[in-house]
C-alpha positions in Angstrom: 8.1 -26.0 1.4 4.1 -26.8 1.4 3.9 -25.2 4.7 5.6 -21.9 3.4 3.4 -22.2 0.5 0.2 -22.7 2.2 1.3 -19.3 4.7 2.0 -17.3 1.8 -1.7 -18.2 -0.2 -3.2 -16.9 3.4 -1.2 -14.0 3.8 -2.2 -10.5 2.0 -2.0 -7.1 2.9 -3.4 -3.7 1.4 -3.1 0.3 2.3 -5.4 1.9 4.9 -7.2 4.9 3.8 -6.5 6.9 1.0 -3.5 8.6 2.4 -1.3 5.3 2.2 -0.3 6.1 6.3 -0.9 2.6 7.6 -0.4 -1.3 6.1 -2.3 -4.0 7.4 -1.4 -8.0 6.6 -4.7 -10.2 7.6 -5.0 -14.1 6.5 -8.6 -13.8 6.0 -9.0 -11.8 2.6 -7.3 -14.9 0.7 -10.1 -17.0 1.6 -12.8 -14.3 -0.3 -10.6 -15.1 -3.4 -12.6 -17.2 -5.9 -11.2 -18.4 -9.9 -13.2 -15.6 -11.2 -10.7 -12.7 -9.9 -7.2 -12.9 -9.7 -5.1 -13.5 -6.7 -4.8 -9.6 -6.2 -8.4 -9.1 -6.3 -11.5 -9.0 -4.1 -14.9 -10.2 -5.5 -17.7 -8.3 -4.6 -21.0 -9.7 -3.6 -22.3 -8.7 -6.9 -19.3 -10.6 -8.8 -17.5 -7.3 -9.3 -13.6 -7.7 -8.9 -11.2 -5.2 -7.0 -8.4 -4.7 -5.8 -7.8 -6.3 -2.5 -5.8 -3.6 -1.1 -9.5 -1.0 -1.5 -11.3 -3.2 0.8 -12.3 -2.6 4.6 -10.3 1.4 3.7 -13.6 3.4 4.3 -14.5 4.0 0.4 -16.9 1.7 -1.4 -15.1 0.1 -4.7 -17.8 -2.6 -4.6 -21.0 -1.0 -6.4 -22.6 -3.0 -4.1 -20.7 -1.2 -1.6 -20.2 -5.5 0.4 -16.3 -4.6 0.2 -17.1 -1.8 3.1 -19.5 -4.5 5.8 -19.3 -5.0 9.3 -19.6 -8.3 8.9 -16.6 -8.1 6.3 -13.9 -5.9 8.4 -15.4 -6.1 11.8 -13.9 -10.1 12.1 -11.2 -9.5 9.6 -9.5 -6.6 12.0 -10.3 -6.5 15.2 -8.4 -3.6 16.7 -6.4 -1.1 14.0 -2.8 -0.2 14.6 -1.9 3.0 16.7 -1.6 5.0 13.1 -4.8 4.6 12.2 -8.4 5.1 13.5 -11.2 1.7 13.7 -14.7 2.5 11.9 -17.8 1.3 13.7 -18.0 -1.2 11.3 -14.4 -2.4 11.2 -12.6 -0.2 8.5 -9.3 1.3 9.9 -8.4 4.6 8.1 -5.4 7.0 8.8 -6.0 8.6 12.0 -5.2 12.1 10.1 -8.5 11.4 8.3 -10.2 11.7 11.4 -12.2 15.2 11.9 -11.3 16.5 8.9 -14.5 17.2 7.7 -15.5 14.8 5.2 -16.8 11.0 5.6 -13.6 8.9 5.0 -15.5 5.9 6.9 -18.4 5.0 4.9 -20.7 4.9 7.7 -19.1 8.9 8.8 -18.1 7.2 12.2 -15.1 9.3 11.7 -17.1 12.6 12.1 -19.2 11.7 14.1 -16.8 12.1 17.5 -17.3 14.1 20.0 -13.7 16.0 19.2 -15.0 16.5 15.6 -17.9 19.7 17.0 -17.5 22.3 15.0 -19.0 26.2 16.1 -21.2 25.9 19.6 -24.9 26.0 18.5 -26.3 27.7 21.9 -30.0 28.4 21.7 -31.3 31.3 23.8 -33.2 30.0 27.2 -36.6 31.9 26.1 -36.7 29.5 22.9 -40.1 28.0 22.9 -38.3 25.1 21.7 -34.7 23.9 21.9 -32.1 22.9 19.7 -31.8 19.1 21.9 -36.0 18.8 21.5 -36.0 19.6 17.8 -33.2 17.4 17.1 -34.3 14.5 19.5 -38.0 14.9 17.7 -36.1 13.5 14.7 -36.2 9.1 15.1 -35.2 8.2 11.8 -31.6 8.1 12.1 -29.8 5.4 14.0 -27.1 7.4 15.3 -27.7 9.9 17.8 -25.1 12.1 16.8 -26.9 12.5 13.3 -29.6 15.2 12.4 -33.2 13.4 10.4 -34.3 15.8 7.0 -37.3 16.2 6.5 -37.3 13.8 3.8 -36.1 11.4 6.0 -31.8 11.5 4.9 -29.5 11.5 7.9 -26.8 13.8 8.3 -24.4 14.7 11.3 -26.2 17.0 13.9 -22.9 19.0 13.9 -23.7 20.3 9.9 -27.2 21.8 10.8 -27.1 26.0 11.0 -24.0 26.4 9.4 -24.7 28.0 5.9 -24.4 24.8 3.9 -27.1 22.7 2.9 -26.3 18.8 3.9 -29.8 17.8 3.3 -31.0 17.4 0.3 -34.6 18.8 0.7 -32.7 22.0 2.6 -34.7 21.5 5.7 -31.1 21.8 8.0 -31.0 25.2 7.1 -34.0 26.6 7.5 -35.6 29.5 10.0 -37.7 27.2 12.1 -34.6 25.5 13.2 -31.8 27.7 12.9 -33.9 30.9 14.6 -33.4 30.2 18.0 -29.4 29.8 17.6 -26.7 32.4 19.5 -24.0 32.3 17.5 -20.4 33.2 19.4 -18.2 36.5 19.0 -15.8 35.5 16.3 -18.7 34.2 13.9 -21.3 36.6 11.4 -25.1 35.4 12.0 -27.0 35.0 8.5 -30.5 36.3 8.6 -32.2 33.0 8.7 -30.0 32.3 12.4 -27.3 30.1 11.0 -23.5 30.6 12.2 -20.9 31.2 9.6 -16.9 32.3 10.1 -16.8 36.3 10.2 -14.4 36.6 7.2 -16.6 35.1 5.1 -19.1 38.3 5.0 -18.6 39.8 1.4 -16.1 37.6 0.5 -17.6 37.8 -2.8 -19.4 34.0 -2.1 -22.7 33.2 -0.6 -22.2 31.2 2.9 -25.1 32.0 4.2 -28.0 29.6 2.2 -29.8 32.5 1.9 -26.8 34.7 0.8 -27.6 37.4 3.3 -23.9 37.7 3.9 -23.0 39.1 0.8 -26.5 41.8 1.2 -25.3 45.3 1.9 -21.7 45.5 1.0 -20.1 48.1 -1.4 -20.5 48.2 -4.9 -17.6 45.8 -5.9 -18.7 43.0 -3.6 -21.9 43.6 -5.4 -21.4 42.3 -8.4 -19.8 39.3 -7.1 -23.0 38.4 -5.7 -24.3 37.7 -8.8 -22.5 34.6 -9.3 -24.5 32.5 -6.5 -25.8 29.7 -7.1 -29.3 30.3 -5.9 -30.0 33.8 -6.0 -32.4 36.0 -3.4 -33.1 38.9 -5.4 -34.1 40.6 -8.1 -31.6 42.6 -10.7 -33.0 45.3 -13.0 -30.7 46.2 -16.0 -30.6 48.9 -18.5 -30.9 48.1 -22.4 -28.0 47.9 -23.6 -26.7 51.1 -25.3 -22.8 51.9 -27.2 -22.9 54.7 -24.2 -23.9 52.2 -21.4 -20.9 51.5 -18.5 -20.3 48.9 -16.5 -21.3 50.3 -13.4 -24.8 51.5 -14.7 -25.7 48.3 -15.4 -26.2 47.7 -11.5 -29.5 48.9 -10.5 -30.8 48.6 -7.3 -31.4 45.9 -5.5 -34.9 44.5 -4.5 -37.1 41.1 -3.8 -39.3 40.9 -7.3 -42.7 41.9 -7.1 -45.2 41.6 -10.1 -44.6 45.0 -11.2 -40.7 44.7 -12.0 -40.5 41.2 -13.7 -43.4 42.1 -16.2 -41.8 41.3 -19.9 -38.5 40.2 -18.5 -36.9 36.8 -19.0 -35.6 34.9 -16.0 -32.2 33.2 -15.9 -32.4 29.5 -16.8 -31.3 26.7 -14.4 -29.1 24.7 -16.6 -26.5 22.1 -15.4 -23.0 23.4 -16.7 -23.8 26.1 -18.0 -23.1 29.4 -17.5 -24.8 32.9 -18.3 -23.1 36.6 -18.4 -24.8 39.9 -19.5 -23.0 40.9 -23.5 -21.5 44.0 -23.4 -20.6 45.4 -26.9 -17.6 47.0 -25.7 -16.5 45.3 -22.8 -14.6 42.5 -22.3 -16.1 42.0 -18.7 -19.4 40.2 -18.8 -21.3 39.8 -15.5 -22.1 36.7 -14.6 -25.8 36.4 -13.7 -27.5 33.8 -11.6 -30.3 31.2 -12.3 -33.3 33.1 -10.9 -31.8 36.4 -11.8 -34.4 38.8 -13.5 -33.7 40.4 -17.0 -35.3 43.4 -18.7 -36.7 43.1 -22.0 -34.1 42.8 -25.4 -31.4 42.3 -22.9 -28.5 39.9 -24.8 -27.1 37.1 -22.7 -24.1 34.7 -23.5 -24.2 31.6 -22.7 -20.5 29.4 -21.7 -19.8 26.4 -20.1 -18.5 25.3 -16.7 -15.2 23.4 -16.4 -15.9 19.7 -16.1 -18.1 20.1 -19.5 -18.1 20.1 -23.5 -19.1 23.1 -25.4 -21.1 21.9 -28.3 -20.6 24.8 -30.1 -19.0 28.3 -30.0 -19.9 30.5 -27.6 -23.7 31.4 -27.9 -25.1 34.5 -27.8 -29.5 34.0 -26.9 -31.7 37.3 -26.4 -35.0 38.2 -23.5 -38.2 38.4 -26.0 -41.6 39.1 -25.3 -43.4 36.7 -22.9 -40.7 36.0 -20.7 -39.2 33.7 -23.6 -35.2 33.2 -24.5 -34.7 33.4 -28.4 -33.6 31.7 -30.5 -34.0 28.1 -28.8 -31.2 25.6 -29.3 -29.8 22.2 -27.8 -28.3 21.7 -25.1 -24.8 23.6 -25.2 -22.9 21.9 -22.3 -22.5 18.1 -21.9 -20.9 16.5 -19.0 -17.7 15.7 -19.7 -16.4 12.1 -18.9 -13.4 11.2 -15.8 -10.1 10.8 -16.3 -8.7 7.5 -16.9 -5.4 6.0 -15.0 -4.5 2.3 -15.4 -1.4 1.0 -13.8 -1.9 -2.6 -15.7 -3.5 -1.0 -19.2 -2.2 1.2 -22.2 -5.2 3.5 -22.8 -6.3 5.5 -26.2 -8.8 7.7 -26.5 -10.2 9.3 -29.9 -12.7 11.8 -30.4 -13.6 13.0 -33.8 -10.9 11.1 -35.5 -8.1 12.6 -33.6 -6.3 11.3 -30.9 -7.0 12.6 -26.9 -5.3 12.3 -23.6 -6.9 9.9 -21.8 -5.5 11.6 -18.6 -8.1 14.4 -18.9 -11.6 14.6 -19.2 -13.0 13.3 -22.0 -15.8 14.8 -24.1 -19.0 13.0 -24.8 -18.7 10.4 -27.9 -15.1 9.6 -27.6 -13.9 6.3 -27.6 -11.4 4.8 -25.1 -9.9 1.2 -26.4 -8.1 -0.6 -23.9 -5.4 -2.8 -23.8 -3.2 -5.1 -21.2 0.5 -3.1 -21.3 2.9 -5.7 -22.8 4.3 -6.5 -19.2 1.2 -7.5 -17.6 -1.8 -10.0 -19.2 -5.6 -11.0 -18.7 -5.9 -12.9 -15.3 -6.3 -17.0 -15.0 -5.4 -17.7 -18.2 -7.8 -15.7 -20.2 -7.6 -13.8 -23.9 -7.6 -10.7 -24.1 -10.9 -9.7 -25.9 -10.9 -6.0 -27.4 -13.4 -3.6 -26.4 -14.5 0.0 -26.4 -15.6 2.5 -23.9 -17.9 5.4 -25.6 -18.2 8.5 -23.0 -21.7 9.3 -22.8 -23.9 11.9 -22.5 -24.4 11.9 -18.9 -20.7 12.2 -18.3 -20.4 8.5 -18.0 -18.0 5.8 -19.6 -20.5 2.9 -21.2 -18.5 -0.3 -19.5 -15.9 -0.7 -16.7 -12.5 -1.3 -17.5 -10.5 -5.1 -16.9 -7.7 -4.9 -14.7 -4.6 -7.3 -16.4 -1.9 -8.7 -14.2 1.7 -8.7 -14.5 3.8 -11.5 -16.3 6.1 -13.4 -13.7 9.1 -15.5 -13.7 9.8 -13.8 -17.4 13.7 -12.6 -17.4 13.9 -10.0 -20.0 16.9 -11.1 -22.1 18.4 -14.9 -22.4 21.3 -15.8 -20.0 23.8 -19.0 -20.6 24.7 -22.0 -18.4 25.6 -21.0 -15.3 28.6 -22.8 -13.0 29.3 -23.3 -9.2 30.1 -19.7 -7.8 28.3 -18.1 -9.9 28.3 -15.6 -12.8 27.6 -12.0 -13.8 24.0 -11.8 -13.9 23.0 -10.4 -17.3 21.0 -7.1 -17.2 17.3 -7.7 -16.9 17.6 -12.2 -16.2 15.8 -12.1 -12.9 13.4 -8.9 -13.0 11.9 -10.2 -9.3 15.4 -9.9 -7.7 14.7 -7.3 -5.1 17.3 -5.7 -2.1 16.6 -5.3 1.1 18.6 -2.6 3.2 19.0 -1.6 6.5 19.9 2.1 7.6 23.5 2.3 9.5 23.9 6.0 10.5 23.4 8.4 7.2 23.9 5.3 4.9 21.9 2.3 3.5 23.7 -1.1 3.6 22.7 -4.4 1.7 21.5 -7.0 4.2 19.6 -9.3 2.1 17.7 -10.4 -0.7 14.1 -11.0 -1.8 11.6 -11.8 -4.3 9.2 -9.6 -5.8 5.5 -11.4 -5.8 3.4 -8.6 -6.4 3.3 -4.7 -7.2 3.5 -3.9 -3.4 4.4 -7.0 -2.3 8.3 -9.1 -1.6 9.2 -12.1 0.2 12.2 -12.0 2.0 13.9 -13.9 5.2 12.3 -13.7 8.5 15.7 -13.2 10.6 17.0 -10.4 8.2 14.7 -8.6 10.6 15.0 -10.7 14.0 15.9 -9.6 17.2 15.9 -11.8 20.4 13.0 -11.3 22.3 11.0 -9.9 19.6 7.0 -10.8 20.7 5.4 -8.7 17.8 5.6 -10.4 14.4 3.9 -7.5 12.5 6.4 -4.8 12.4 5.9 -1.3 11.5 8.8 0.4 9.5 10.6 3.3 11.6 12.7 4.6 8.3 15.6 1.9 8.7 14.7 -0.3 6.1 14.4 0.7 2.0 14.4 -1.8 -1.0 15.4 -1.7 -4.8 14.3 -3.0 -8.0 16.0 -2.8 -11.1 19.7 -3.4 -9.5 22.7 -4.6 -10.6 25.1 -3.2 -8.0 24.4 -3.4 -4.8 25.6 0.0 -3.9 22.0 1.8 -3.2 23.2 5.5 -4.1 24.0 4.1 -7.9 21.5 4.2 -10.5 21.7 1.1 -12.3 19.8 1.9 -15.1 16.0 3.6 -15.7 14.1 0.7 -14.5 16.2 1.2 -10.7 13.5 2.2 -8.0 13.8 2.9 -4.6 11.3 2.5 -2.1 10.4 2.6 1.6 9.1 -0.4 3.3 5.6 0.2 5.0 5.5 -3.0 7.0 7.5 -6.3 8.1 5.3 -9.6 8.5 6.8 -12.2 10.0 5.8 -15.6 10.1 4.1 -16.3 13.1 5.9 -19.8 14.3 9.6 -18.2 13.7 11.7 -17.9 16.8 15.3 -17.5 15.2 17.9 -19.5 16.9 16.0 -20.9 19.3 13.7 -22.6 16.5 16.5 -23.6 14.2 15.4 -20.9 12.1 12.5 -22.9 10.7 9.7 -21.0 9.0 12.0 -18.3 8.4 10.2 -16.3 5.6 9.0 -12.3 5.9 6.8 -10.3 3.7 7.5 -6.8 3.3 4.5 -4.5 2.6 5.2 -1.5 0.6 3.4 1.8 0.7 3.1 2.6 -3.1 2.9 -0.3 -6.3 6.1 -0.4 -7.9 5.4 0.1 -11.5 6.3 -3.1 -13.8 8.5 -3.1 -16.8 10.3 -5.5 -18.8 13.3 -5.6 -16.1 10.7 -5.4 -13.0 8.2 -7.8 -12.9 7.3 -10.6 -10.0 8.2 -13.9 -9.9 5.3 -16.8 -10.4 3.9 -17.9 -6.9 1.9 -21.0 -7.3 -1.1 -19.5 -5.4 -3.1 -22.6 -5.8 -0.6 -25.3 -5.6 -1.6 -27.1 -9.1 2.3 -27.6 -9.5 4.6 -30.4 -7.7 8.5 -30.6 -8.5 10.6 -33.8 -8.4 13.8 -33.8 -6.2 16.8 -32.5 -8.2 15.0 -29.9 -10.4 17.4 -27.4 -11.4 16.4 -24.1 -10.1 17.7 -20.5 -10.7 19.1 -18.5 -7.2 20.6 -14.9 -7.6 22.1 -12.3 -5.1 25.1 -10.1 -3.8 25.8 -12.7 -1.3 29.1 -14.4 -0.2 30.6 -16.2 -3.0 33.0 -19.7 -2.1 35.8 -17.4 -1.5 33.4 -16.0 1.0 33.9 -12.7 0.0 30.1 -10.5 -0.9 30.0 -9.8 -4.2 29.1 -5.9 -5.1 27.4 -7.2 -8.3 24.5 -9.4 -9.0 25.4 -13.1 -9.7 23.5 -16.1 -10.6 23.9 -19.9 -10.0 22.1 -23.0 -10.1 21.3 -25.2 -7.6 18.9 -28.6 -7.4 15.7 -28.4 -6.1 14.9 -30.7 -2.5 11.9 -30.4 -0.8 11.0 -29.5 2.5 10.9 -33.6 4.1 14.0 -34.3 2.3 15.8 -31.3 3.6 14.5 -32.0 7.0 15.9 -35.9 6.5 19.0 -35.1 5.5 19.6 -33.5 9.2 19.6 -36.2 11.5 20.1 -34.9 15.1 17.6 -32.0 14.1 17.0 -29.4 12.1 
């Protein structure tokens, strides 16, 4: 019994990636664990606590980002599993993650693959200086597959001259770099020399940095080119009039000179905010651009951006003499505050005295007060203290939430004495029971049992899933095997009751020293990793694992067993019974079998 205890301490296993594609089981994230996190959680360098399944999956949980090191996941795994895709620094990630565009390794090792090119930069032969020399002239980065900024930021080479600004200071977009580039056939050149896709000209978006693909399409696109972020030109407008169209506010397009910006007001540049021209009989309003030039007296209204709190009504502010906006107010968007999702808390979250969904963004000044759902509990022992979150200002909550823990071992409603052959379980007495099932043509039958030990994680037997000759103890589900929480019968098509979940099994670990038959069956314990976290209630909740062995139990405790297995009469019951049976340990058992075990 200690050695199946001591295995299952060692032994955890968490998602990789964000898509939930691949499982991985490794003994050597147990021994990060320390008394100040619970057994499902990671601490951080810093003494922040996560979730063990986040680490070494590409994304930084950590603030101090240690959950994401080489020194971390680079021992801890090795090689990754055919479904997946090894960082640089150790991290395996879903192999669709790979190329797609975004860094889903922290260090971008995933983009930065030969296979992950994107259009052909060619620079003409009579370039004074090429493409290779410019970038190569760059020795900041580490990486050669990365571009240096100007300012010194790294970004990969493949981003430069393609219409979007990676750095931060701009300098990968610029025309001293991008000049010199041929851009292929099926691609629109932007004035500056980057390549961009040729359906993006006058798709009503700028593409280009310096929005040249939106320059010189008909009137319609026109106005759309208004709503870029950064805009290029300058826009005269008429004063507004009862007898003034839509269309005759457009004038024409030119750069500003001294001449046409004279006692006009420029656009501000606020965060979240958003600007239209006010019509007085229109229900269109243009939307101008930061930057954009206004004549004198022309009336502006001013709106928010999604992701942000309107402090007011909608606000209406007017071009005066000397370039100035009247009348001056606050600030009319704030940032609005994420989401918040617990799968261990009950959140609530008031603003103004009335209650909000915590689900959405929250607006500055409201309060979130958590608390531990009433199936799970403060780790090691603690009490729960209350606290408050206030969203902030700056779109930020003021403290982190706890995570809780489920209850184990906790049957939901009382059950009596229990005799030889067992009983009828009673609805909700052993919330960990858990069904394993194998797939037999279209159907799904019950071949064993198991023991719910965390959200995603059961304990089963290691020759439910044993063939001879089996070298690989790690075994990655092909669709044949599901299990159920929540059941009574063991039929898996009937719904027992609300609280009945089924789910696919993402991975098998065996223990390592089983060898089925030929070992006696010793050691014969599984865990089955599953792809999602099975959401606790009163009737499904884990049984208590004595993680750090502070118990001992005397020879002829009387324990609790439960199952749809073969009663006396040998014949397998179809609905969940219960017995009790004495406690022996593992010597005494071994003992009691003298010509082996």
């Amino acid at each position: 019994m200690e050695a199946t205890k001591s295995w299952l301490t060692l032994c955890l296993c968490f998602v990789l990636g964000t898509t939930g594609t691949g499982i991985l089981c490794n003994p050597l994230i147990e021994k990060r664990q320390t008394k100040s996190c619970s057994v499902e959680m990671f601490k951080c360098t810093n003494g922040q606590c996560i979730d063990s399944l986040s680490i070494c999956d590409g994304l930084a949980d950590c603030s101090d980002q240690s959950d994401e090191t080489q020194s971390l996941c680079a021992p801890l795994f090795k090689t990754c599993p055919s479904s997946a895709f090894r960082c640089n620094y150790g991290a395996c990630i879903s192999k669709s993650a790979k190329c797609n565009g975004k860094n889903d390794c922290i260090d971008g090792s995933d983009e930065n693959l030969p296979e992950c090119k994107k259009l052909p930069l060619v620079i003409s032969s009579n370039s004074p200086q090429t493409q290779q020399a410019q970038v190569t002239s760059q020795s900041k980065c580490i990486y050669k597959e990365e571009y240096s900024c100007k300012s010194g930021q790294c970004i990969d080479i493949t981003s430069i001259c393609d219409g979007v600004s990676d750095c931060n200071d701009k300098s990968d977009e610029t025309l001293e770099l991008c000049n010199s580039v041929v851009c292929p056939k099926n691609t629109f050149k932007c004035n500056y020399g980057a390549c961009i896709s040729k359906q993006r000209k006058c798709d009503g978006s700028r593409n280009c940095a310096d929005g040249s693909d939106e320059l010189g399409c008909n009137d319609t696109e026109n106005s759309k080119t208004t709503t870029s972020a950064t805009p290029i030109t300058q826009i005269t407008w008429k004063p507004i009039s009862q007898t003034t169209t839509l269309e005759s506010f457009y004038q024409t397009i030119k750069p500003p000179t001294q001449t046409t910006n004279k006692g006009g007001c420029v656009i501000p540049n606020v965060e979240g905010t958003v600007y239209s021209l006010f019509q007085v009989e229109s229900d269109q309003y243009p939307i101008l651009s930061p930057g954009t030039y206004v004549n004198l007296n022309t009336t502006v209204e001013e709106n928010c951006n999604e992701g942000y709190y309107k402090t007011t009504s909608n606000r209406i502010i007017i071009c005066s003499g000397n370039g100035k906006w009247k009348p001056t107010f606050d600030k009319l968007c704030l940032k609005r505050c994420p989401p918040v999702f617990s799968d261990s808390l009950d959140v609530e979250c008031v603003f103004q005295g009335k209650k909000e969904n915590c689900s959405t963004s929250s607006a500055p000044d409201t309060i979130l007060t958590p608390k531990c759902k009433v199936t799970h509990t403060v780790p090691n022992g603690q009490i729960e203290t209350p606290i408050k979150l206030r969203c902030q200002k700056d779109g930020n909550w003021s403290n982190r939430l706890y995570t809780c823990i489920p209850y184990c071992g906790r049957p939901y409603t009382p059950h009596q004495a229990l005799i030889l052959g067992g009983n009828e379980a009673v609805y909700g007495s052993a919330p960990w029971n858990v069904g394993v099932y194998r797939k037999n043509k279209n159907t799904f039958n019950l071949i064993c049992g198991g023991s719910l030990i965390a959200p995603n994680l059961v304990v089963s037997a290691a020759h439910c899933f044993w063939q001879e000759g089996l070298i690989e103890r790690i075994l990655l589900n092909d669709g044949r095997y599901k299990i159920s929480v929540g059941k009574y019968k063991s039929d898996i098509t009937i719904k027992d009751n609300a609280f009945t979940q089924i789910v696919d099994v993402g991975l098998i670990y065996l223990k390592e020293s089983y060898y089925g038959s030929l070992g006696n069956h010793a050691d014969d314990i599984a865990i089955l990793v599953l792809p999602i976290k099975i959401p606790m209630s009163n009737v499904v909740s884990p049984v208590c694992m004595d993680w750090s062995k502070q118990y001992s139990i005397s020879n002829g405790i009387i324990g609790q067993v439960v199952g749809w297995g073969k009663t006396e009469k040998m014949v397998e019951s179809s609905v969940l019974l219960e017995a009790n049976l004495p406690y022996i340990d593992h010597q005494t058992c071994r003992n009691m079998y003298i010509n082996g075990f």
